[in-house]
N, C-alpha and C positions, 0 to 999 in steps of 0.2 A: 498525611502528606497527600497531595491533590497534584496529579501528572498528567498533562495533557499528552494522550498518545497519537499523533500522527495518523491519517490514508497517506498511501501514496496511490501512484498512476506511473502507469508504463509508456514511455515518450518512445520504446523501443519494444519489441520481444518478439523476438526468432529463434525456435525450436532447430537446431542443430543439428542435434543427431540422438539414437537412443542407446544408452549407455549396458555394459553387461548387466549389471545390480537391478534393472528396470526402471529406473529413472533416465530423464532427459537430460540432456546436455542443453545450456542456452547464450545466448546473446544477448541482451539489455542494457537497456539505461531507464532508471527509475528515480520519481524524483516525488519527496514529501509534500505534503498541501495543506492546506490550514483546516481542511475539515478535521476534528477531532471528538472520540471519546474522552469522557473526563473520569481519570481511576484514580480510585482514594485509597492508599495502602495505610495500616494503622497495624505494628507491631505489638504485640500483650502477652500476657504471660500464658502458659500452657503451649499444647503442641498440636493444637487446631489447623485447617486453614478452612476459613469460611467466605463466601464468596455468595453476592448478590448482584443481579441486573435488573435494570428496570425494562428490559424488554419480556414478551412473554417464548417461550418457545426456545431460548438462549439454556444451554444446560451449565448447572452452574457444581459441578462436582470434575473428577479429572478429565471428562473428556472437553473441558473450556480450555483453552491456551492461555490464559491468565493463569489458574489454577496451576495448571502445568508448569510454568515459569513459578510459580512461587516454591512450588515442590523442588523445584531444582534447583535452585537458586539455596532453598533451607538445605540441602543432602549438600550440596557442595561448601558452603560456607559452616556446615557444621555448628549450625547455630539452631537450638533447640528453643525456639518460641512458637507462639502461635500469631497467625496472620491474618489480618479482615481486611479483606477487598469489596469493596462498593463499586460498581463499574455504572455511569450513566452514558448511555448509547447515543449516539449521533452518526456514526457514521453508516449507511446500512450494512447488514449481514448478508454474505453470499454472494458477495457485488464484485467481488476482484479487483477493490481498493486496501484490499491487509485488512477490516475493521479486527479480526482477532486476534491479526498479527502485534497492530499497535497495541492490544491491551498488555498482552503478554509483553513488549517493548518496556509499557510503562511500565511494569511491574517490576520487572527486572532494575530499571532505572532506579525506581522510590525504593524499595530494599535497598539496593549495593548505596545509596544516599543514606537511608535509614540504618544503617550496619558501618557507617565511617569509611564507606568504599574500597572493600578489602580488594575488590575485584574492576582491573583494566576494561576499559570501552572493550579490547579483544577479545579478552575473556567473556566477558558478558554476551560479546557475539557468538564466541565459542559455544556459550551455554544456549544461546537461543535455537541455537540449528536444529537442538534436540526437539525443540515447540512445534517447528516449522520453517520452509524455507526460507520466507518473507520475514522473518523476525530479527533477525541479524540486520536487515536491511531496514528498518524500523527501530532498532537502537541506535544504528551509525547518521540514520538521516542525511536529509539533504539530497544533492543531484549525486549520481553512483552506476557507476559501472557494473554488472553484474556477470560473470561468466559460470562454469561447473554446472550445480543443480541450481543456480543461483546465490548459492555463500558466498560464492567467491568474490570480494567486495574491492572497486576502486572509485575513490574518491575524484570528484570531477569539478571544474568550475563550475560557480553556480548557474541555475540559467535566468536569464534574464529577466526584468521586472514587466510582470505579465497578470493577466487576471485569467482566471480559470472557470469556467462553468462545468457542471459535473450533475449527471442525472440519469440515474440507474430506473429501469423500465422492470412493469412487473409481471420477469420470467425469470428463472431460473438456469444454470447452466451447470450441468459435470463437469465436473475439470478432468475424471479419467474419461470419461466419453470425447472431452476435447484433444487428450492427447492421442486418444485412439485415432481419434481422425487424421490427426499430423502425420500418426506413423502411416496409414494406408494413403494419403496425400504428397507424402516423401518429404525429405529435406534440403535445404537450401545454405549449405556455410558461408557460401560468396556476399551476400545481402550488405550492401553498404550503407544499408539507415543509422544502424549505429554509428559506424564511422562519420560520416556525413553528420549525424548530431552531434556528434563529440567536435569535429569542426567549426560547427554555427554556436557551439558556448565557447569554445577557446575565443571566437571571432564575435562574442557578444552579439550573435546574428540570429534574432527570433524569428525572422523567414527561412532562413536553414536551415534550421530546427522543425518549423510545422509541416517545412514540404519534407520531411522524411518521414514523419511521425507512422508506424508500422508496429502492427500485431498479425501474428500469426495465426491466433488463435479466431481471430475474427473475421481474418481470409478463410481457416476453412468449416466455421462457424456457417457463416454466412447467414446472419440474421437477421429479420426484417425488423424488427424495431429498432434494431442498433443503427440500421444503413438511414433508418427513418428522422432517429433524432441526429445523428451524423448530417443528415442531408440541411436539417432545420440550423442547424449551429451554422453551417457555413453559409444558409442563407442570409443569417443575420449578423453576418460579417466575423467569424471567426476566421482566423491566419490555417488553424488545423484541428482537427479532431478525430479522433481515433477512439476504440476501445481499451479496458485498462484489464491488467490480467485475463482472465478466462472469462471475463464476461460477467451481467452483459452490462457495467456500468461505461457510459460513453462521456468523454471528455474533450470539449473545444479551451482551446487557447485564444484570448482575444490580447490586443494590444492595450498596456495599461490606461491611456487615456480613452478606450472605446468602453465608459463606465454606460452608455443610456444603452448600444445595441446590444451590452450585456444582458442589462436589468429587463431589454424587450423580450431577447431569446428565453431569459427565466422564466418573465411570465407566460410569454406563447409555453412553454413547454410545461410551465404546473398545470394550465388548463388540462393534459391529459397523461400526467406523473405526478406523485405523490413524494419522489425523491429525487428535488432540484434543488443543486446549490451552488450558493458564487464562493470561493477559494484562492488564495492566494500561495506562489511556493514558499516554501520554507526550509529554511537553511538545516533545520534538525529534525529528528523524529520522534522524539518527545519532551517537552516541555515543561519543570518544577516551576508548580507556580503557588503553590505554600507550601512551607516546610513543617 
């Protein structure tokens, strides 16, 4: 079976407050896009799980989230087979668009398809928590609410018909170094970007939407490449553009008929990035496209 698993991007994310357990409390709206991995799940007999990518550097034993979701996914469904995962790479690694999130999404998906669907869209969300945060939100797909550590999942109008550019620079970022910063930087609960986006999709309003568009993580970030291709996209006519997760992949929003300043900003921006892409949203977050 061949699943396309979903990036998403964060239209929203405000860190809240920080919780006893040591995790974050958050704010969000996150919404699927059409860039995708493509993962091939193929159920066999024994009690294997083997696991291949075509990037180099990707570990492909349990500390991959694919992996993980399949282990879980076997231990709860009590189904004693062996599992072959092929994962081909498209989305980058490290970029704070889910790409591990989605695999493990997919995976999850082609099993409970491949197994007669013993197991609810919830459950399965239930089950992804265990992966990682972003992977319950990678099964339910689409535009979503997000509050708690981010499980916490609400379903949202969709937003509206838009094209997406998306082009991750190449640095790296910590995501515990980023919350570190949040916490000595303090927190903010009042922040009405979210609310206000959730406004501009009830009101099909893609201007309401981009002038909220707000990460925290890239306010106390504060990185020059990010502000750099941020500054390029709205030269070339994007509505909004923000960072997506922890960084440091950056995303403009353009209006669906602005197809040529799109395809100008792609190319200005591959002259000095190697991961630029045009995307569309999407209504789900992973995709059976053979069974």
């Amino acid at each position: 079976m061949l699943v396309q698993g979903n990036a998403k991007i964060n239209l929203t994310l405000n860190i809240t407050g920080r919780l006893e357990s040591g995790y974050h409390s958050v704010d969000m709206v996150m919404q699927s896009v059409s860039l995708a991995d493509d993962v091939y799940v193929e159920i066999l007999d024994g009690e294997d799980i083997t696991l291949t990518v075509d990037k180099e550097n990707i570990p492909t034993d349990e500390r991959n989230t694919a992996y993980k979701a399949a282990q879980i996914f076997l231990r709860e469904s009590d189904i004693r087979k062996a599992v072959k995962i092929d994962i081909k790479k498209h989305i980058p690694s490290q970029a704070g668009i889910a790409g591990g999130s989605a695999d493990a999404a997919a995976v999850f998906i082609a099993l409970n398809k491949l197994c007669s669907s013993p197991f609810t869209e919830e459950k399965l969300c239930e089950m992804g928590k265990a992966v990682g945060a972003d992977v319950p939100f990678c099964i339910m797909g689409g535009t979503c609410k997000a509050t708690g550590t981010g499980t916490y999942l609400e379903r949202l109008v969709d937003l509206p018909q838009c094209n997406i550019l998306i082009c991750k620079p190449d640095i790296n970022v910590s995501t515990p170094v980023a919350y570190k910063l949040c916490d000595e930087f303090g927190f903010d609960e009042e922040r009405l970007n979210t609310a206000n986006v959730i406004k501009g999709l009830k009101t099909d309003s893609l201007y309401t939407i981009t002038s909220n568009l707000y990460n925290k993580f890239e306010e106390v970030l504060n990185l020059k490449p990010v502000e750099k291709i941020k500054n390029t996209m709205l030269a070339y006519g994007a509505m909004g553009a923000s960072m997506s997760g922890s960084g440091p992949t950056v995303y403009g929003i353009f209006k669906s008929e602005d197809t040529l300043p799109l395809e100008m900003c792609k190319s200005k921006l591959m002259e000095s990035y190697d991961c630029v892409y045009a995307a569309l949203p999407t209504k789900s977050g992973c995709t059976i496209i053979t069974e």
